[in-house]
BALO-511998 format. One record per residue (C-alpha): residue number from 1; residue in one letter; chain; y, x, z. Coordinates in nm, 4 decimals. Layout:
+------+-------+------+----------+----------+----------+
| rose | fivex | mike |        v |        u |        w |
+------+-------+------+----------+----------+----------+
|  NUM |     A |    A |        Y |        X |        Z |
...
+------+-------+------+----------+----------+----------+
% end
This chain:
+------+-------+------+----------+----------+----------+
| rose | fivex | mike |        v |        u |        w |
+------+-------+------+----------+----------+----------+
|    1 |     X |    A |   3.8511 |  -5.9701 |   2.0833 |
|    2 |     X |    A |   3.7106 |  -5.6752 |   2.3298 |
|    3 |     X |    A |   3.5693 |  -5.4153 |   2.1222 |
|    4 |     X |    A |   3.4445 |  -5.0675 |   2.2694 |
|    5 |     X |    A |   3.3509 |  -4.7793 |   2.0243 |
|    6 |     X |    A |   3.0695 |  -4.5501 |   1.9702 |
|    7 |     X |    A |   3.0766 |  -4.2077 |   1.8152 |
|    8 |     X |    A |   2.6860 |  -4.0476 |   1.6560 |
|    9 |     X |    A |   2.7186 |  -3.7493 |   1.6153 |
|   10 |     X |    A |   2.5258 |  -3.5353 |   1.2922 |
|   11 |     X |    A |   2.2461 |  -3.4251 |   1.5271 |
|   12 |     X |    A |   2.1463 |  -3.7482 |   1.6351 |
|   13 |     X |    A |   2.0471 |  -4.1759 |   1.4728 |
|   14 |     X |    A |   2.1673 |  -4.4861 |   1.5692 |
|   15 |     X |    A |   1.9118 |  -4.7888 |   1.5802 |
|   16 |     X |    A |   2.1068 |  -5.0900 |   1.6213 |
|   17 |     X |    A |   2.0006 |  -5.3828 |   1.7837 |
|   18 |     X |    A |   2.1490 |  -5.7585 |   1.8250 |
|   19 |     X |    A |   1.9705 |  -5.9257 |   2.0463 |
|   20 |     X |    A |   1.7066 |  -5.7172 |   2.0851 |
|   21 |     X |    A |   1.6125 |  -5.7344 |   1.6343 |
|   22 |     X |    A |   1.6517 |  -5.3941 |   1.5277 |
|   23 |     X |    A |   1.9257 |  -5.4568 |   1.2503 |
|   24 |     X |    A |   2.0230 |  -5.1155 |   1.1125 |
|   25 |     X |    A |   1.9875 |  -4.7673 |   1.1107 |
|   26 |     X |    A |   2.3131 |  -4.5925 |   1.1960 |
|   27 |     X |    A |   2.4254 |  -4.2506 |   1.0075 |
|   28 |     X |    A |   2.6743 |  -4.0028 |   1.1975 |
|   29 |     X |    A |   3.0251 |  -4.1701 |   1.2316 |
|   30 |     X |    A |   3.2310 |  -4.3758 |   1.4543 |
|   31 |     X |    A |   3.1622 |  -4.7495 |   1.4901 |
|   32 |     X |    A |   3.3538 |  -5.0408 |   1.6601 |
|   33 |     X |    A |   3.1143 |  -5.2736 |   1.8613 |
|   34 |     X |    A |   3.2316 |  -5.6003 |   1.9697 |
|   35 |     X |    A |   3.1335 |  -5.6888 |   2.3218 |
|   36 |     X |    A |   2.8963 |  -6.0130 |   2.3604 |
|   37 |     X |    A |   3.0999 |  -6.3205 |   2.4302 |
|   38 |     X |    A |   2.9896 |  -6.7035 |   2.5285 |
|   39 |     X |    A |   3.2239 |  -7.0275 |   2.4484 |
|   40 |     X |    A |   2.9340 |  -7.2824 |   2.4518 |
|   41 |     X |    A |   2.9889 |  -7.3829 |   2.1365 |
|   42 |     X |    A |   2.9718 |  -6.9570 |   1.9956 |
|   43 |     X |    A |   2.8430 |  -6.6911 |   2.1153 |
|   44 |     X |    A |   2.8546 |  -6.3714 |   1.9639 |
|   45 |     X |    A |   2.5164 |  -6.1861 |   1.9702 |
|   46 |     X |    A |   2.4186 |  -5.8664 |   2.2176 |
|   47 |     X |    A |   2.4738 |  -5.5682 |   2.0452 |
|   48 |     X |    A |   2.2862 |  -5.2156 |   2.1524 |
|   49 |     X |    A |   2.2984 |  -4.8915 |   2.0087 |
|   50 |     X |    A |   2.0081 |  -4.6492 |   2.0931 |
|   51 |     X |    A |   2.0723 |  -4.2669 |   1.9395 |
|   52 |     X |    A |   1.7660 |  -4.0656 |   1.8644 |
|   53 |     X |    A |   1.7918 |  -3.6909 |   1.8491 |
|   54 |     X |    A |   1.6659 |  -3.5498 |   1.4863 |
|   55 |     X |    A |   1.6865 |  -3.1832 |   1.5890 |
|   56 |     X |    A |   1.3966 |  -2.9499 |   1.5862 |
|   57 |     X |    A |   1.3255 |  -2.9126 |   2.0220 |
|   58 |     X |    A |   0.9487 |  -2.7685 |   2.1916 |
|   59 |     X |    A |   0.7315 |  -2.9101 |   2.3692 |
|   60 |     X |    A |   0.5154 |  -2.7253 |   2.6562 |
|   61 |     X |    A |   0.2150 |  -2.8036 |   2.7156 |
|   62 |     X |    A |   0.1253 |  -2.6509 |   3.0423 |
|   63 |     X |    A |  -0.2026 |  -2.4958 |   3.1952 |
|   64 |     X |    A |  -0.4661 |  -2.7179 |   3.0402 |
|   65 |     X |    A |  -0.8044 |  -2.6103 |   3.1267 |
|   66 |     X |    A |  -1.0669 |  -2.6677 |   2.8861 |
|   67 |     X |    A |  -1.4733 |  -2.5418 |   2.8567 |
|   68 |     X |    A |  -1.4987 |  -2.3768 |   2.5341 |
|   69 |     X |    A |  -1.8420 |  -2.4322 |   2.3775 |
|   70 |     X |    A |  -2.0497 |  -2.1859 |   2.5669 |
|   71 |     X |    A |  -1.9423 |  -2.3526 |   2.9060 |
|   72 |     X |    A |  -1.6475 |  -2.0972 |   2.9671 |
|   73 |     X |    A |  -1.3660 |  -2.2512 |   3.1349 |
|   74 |     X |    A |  -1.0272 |  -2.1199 |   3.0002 |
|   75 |     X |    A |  -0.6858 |  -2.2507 |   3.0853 |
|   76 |     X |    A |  -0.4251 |  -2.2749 |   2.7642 |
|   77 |     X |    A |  -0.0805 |  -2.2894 |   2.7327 |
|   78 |     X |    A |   0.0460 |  -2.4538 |   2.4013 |
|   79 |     X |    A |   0.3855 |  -2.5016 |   2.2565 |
|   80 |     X |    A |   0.5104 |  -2.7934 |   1.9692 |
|   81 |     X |    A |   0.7698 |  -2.7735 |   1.7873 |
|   82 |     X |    A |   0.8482 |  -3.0714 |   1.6405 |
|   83 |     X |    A |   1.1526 |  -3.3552 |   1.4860 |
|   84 |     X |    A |   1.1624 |  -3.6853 |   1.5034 |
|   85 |     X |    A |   1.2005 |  -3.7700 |   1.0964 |
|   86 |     X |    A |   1.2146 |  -4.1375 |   1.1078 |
|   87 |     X |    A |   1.4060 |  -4.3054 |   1.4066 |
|   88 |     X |    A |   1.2505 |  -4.6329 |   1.4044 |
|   89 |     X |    A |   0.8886 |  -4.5458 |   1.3833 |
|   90 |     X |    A |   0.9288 |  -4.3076 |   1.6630 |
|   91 |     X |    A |   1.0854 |  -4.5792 |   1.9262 |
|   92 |     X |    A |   0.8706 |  -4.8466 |   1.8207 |
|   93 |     X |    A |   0.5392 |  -4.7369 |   1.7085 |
|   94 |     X |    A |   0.4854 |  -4.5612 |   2.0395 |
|   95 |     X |    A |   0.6051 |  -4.6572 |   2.3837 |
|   96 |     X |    A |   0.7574 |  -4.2698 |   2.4048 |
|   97 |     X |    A |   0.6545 |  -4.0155 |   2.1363 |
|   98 |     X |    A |   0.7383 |  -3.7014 |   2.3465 |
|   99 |     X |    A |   0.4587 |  -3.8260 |   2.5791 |
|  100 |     X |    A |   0.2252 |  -3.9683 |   2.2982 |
|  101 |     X |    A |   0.2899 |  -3.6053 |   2.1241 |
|  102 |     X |    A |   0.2040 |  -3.4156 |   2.4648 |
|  103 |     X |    A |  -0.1373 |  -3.6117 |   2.4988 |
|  104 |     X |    A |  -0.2433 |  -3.5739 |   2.0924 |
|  105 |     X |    A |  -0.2110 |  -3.1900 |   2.1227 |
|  106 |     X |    A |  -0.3800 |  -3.2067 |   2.4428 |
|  107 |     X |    A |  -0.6859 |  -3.3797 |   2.3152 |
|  108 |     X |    A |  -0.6720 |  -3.1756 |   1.9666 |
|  109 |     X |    A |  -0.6875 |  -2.8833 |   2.2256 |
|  110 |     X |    A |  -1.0050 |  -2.9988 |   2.4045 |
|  111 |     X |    A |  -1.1549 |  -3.0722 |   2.0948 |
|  112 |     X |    A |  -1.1010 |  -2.7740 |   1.9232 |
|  113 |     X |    A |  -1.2362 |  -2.5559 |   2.2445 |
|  114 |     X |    A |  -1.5043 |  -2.7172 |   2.2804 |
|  115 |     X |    A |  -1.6724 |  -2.6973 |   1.9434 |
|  116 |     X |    A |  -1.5906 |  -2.2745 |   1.9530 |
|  117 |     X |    A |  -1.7360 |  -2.0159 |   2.1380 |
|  118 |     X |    A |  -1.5516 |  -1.7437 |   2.3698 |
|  119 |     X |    A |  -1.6617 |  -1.4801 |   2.0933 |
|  120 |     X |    A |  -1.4895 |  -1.6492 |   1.8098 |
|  121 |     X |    A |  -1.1914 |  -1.7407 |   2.0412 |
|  122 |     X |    A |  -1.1619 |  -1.3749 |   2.1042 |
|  123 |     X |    A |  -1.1987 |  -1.2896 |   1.7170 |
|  124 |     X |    A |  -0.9662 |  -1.5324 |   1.5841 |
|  125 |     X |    A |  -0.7276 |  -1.6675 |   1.8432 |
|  126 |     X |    A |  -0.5178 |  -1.8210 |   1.5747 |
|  127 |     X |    A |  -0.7487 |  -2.0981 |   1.4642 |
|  128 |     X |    A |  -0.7341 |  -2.3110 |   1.8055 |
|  129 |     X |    A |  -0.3573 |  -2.3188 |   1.6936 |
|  130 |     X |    A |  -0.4410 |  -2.4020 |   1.3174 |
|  131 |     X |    A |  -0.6922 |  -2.6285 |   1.4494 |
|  132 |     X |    A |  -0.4534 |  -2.8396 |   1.6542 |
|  133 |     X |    A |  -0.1954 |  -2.8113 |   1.4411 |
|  134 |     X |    A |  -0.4260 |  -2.9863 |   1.1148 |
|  135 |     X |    A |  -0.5484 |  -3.2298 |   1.3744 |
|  136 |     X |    A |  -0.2340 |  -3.3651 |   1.5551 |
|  137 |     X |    A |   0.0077 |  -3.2948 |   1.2293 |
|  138 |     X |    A |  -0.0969 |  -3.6261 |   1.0111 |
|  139 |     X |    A |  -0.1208 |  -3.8418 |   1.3588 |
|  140 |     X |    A |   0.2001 |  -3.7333 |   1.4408 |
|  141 |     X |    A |   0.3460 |  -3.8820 |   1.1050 |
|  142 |     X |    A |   0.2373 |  -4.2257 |   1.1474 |
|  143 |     X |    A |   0.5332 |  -4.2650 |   1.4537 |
|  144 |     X |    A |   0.8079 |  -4.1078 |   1.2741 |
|  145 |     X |    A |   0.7513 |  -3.7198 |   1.3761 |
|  146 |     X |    A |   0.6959 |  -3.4079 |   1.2035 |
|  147 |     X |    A |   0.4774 |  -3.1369 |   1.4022 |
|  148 |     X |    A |   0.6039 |  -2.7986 |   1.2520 |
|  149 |     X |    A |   0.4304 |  -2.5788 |   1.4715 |
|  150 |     X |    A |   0.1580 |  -2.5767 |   1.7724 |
|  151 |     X |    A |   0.1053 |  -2.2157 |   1.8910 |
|  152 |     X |    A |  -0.1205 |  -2.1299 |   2.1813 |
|  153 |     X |    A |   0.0900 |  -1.9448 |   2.4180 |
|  154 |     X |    A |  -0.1270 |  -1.8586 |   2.6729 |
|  155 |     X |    A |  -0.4913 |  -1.7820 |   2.7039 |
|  156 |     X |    A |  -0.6053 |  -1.7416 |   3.0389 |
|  157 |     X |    A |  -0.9799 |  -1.6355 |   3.1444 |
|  158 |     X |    A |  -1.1293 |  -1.6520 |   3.4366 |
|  159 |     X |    A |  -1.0861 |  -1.3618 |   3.6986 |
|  160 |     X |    A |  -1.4285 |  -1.2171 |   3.6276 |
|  161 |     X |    A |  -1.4138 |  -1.2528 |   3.3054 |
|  162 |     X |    A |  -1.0861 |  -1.0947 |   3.2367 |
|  163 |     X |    A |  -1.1955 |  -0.7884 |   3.4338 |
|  164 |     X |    A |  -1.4813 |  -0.7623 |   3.1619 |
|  165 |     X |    A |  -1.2776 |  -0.8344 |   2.9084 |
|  166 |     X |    A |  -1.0069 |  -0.5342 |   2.9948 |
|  167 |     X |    A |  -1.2911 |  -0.3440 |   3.0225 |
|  168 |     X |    A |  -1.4110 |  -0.4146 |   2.6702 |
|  169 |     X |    A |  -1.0640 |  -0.3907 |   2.5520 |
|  170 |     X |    A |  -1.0404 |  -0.0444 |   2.6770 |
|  171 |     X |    A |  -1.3513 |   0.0975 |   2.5312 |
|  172 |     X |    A |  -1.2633 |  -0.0562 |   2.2297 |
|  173 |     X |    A |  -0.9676 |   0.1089 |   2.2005 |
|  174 |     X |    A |  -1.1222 |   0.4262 |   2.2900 |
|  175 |     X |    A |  -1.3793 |   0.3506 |   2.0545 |
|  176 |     X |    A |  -1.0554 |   0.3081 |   1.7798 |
|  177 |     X |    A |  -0.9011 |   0.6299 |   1.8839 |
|  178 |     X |    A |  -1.1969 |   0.8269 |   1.8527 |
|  179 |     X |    A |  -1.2905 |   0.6743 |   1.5107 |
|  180 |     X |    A |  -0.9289 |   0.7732 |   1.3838 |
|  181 |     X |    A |  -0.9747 |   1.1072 |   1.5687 |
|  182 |     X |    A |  -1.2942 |   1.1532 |   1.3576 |
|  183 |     X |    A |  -1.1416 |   1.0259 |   1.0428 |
|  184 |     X |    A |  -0.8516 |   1.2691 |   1.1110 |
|  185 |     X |    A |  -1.0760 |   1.5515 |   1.1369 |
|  186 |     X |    A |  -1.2704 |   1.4688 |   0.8033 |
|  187 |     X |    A |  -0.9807 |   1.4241 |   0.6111 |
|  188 |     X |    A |  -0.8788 |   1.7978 |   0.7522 |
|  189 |     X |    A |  -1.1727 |   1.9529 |   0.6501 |
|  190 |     X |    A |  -1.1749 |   1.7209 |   0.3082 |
|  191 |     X |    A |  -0.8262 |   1.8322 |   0.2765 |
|  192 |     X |    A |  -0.8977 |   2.2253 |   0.3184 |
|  193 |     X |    A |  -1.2371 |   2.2058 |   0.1445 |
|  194 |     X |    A |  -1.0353 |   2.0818 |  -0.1568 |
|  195 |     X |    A |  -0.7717 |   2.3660 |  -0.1037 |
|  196 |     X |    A |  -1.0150 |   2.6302 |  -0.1430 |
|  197 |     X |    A |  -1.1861 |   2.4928 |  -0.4414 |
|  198 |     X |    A |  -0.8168 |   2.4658 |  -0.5757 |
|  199 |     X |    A |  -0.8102 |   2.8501 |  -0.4964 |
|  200 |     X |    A |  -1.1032 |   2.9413 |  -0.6790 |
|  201 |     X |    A |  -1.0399 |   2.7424 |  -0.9758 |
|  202 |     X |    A |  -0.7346 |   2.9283 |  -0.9898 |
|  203 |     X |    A |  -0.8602 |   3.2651 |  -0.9851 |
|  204 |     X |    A |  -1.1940 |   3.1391 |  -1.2344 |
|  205 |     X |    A |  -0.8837 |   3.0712 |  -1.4448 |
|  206 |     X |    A |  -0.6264 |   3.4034 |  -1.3983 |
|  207 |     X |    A |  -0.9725 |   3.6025 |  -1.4229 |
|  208 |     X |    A |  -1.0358 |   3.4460 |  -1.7389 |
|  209 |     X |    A |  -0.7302 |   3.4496 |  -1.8498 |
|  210 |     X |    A |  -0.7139 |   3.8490 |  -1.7712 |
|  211 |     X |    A |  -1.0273 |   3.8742 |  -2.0032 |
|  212 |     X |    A |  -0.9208 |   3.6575 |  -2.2897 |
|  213 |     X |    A |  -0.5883 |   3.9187 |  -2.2783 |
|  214 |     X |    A |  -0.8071 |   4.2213 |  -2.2814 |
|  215 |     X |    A |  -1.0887 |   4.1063 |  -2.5646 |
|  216 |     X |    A |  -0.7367 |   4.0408 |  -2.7682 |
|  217 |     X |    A |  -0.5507 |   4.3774 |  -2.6901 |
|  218 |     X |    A |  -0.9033 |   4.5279 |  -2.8172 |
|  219 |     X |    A |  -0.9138 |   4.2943 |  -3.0956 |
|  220 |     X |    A |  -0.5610 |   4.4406 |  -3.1943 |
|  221 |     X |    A |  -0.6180 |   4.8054 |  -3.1548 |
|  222 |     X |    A |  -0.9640 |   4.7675 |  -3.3311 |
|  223 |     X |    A |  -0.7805 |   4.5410 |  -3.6317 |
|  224 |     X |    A |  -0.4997 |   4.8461 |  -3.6045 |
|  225 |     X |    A |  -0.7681 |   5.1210 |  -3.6178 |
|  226 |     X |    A |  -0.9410 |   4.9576 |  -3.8973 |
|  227 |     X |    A |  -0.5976 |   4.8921 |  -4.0944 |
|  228 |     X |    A |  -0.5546 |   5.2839 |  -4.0420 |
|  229 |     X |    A |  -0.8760 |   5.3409 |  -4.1449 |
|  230 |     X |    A |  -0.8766 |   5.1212 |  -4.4806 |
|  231 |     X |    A |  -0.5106 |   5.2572 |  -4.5399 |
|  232 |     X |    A |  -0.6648 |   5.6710 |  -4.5854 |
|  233 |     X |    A |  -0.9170 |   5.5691 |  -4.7747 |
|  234 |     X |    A |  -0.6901 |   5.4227 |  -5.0169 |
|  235 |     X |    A |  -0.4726 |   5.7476 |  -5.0105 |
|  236 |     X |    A |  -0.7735 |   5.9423 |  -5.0536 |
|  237 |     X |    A |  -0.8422 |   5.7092 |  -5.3109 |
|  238 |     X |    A |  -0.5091 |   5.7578 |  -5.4689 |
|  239 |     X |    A |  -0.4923 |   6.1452 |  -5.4508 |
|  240 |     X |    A |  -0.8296 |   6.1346 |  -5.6194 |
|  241 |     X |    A |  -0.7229 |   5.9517 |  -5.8710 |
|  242 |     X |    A |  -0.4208 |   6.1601 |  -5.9096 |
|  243 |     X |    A |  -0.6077 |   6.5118 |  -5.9469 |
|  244 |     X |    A |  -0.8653 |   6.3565 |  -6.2095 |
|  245 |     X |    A |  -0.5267 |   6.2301 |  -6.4228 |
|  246 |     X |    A |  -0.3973 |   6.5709 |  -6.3642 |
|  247 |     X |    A |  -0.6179 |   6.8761 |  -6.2208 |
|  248 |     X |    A |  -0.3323 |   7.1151 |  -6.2371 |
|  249 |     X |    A |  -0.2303 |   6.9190 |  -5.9205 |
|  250 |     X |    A |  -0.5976 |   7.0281 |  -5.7950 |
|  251 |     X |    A |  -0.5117 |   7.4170 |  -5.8977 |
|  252 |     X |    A |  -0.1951 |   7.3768 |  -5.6934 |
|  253 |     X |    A |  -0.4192 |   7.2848 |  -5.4108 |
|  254 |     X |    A |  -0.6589 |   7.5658 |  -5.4822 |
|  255 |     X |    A |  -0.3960 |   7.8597 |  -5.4487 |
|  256 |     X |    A |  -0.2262 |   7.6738 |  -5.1896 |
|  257 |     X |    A |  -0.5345 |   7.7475 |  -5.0030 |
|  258 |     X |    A |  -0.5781 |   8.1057 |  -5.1239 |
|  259 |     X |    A |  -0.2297 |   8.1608 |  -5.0333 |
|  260 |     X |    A |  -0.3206 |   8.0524 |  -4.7132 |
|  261 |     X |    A |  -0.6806 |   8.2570 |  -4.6759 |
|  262 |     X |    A |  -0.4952 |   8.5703 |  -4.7830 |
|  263 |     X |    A |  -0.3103 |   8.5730 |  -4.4645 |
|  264 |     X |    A |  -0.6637 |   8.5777 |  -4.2671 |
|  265 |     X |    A |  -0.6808 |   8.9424 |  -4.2054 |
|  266 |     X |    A |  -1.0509 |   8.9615 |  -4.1876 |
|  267 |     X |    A |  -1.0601 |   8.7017 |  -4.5091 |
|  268 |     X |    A |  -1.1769 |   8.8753 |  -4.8566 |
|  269 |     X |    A |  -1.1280 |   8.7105 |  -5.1500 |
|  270 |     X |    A |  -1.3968 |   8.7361 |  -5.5159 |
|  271 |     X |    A |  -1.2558 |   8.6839 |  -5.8565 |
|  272 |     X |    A |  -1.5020 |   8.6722 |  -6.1431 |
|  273 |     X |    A |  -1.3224 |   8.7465 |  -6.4641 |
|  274 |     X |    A |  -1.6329 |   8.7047 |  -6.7002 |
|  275 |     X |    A |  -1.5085 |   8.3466 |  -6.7472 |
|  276 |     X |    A |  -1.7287 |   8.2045 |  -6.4663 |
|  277 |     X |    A |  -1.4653 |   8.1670 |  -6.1649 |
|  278 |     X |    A |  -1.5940 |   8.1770 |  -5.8289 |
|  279 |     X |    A |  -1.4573 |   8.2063 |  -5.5054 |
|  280 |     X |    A |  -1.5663 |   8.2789 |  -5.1910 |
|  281 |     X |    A |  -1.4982 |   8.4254 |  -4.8179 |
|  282 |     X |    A |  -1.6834 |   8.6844 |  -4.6686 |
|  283 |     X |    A |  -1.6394 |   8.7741 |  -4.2596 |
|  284 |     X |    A |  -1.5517 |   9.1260 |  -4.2740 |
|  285 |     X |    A |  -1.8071 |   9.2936 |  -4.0756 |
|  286 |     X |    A |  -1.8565 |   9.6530 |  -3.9243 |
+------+-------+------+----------+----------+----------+
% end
């Protein structure tokens, strides 16, 4: 018996085929297939192996030039990436699925385009991608592949057109910087405007804050003043008090004071003895 092997690899399917029926689906490994043989009376059946790749590859799709909605002719540059997720769909429902997926996203492309206008193009150039990737993405399923991305790669105006269009793009970015040159500048003067009020809240407060420390040191040295005060009249109080208990204390006093007066040299002293005291001093004159 002539046998010749085959080796699928982890990357890649085997669909095999006897006699043209599709049999099987073959998983990585190594297989042993015998080679077709014809006795007359046997014959052992053709047997084919076709591998399909399951890895993730792009697809380009090149300079396609399309009329947007407003008549604007624009050439775009798209790329797929896509996998082939079920072997036998994708050689069987379609003659060749990398051509069938070329031609979907072409079409998705054209349709997309023309139902938006250059201004929302230039706004959101994302959607045409979003757009063709919702439109191809469930079409794409029914042969066995998944779309996991369609990105517009290249956008290309006309030559007229794209002169304008730098043009715009530089006076809107002059337009940008002068708007974050003027937003600069406000937040500056917001910035110093705020600093100076911060300075003359501070002083409000260190100047009242000097006050409230002066009204209290007053405060204190009237309260001490007044305790001073309140304290002699109670000692007056008390020696009053003392010298009606006792008045010899107050005759103490009285000669005390004499004593002192007779020192005066120009002082003269009058004693009444006829039982009616009186004192007095008299400025010596002439």
């Amino acid at each position: 018996m002539t046998r010749h092997e085959i080796i699928i690899k982890n990357t890649h399917r085997g669909l095999r085929y006897e006699d043209g029926v599709l049999t099987s689906v073959l998983d990585a490994g190594r297989y042993l297939i015998a080679r077709p043989l014809d006795l007359g009376f046997y014959r052992r059946p053709n047997v084919e192996i076709v591998l399909v790749d399951m890895r993730e590859r792009d697809l380009t799709i090149k300079g396609q030039e399309i009329l947007t909605a407003d008549k604007v002719a624009l050439r775009v540059s798209i790329i797929v990436r896509f996998r082939v997720t079920d072997p036998r769909a994708a050689l069987e429902a379609v003659a060749n699925y990398e051509e069938r997926i070329y031609a979907d996203v072409q079409l998705a492309a054209r349709r997309s385009l023309a139902a938006t206008s250059l201004e929302d193009i230039l706004t959101d150039r994302n959607r045409l991608s979003e757009d063709i990737l919702r439109d191809v993405k469930e079409t794409a399923a029914g042969y066995g592949v998944e779309i996991l991305r369609a990105d517009v790669k290249d956008l290309i105006f006309p030559g007229n057109l794209q002169e304008i269009m730098n043009r715009v793009l530089i006076a809107e970015r002059m337009s940008q910087a002068q708007l974050v040159e003027a937003r600069t500048k406000a937040e500056m003067q917001r910035i110093d405007a705020q600093a100076k009020n911060d300075i003359k809240r501070a002083e409000a407060a260190a100047q009242t804050e000097a006050l409230r420390r002066t009204a209290e040191a007053e405060a204190d040295v009237q309260r001490i003043k007044t305790e001073a005060d309140v304290q002699a009249l109670r000692e007056r109080e008390q020696s009053a008090q003392a010298y009606a208990e006792h008045p010899a204390l107050l005759r103490l006093i009285e000669l005390e004071a004499l004593g002192d007066l007779a020192r005066l040299a120009n002082a003269r002293i009058y004693v009444n003895f006829d039982g009616h005291a009186r004192n007095g001093i008299d400025d010596e004159r002439g």
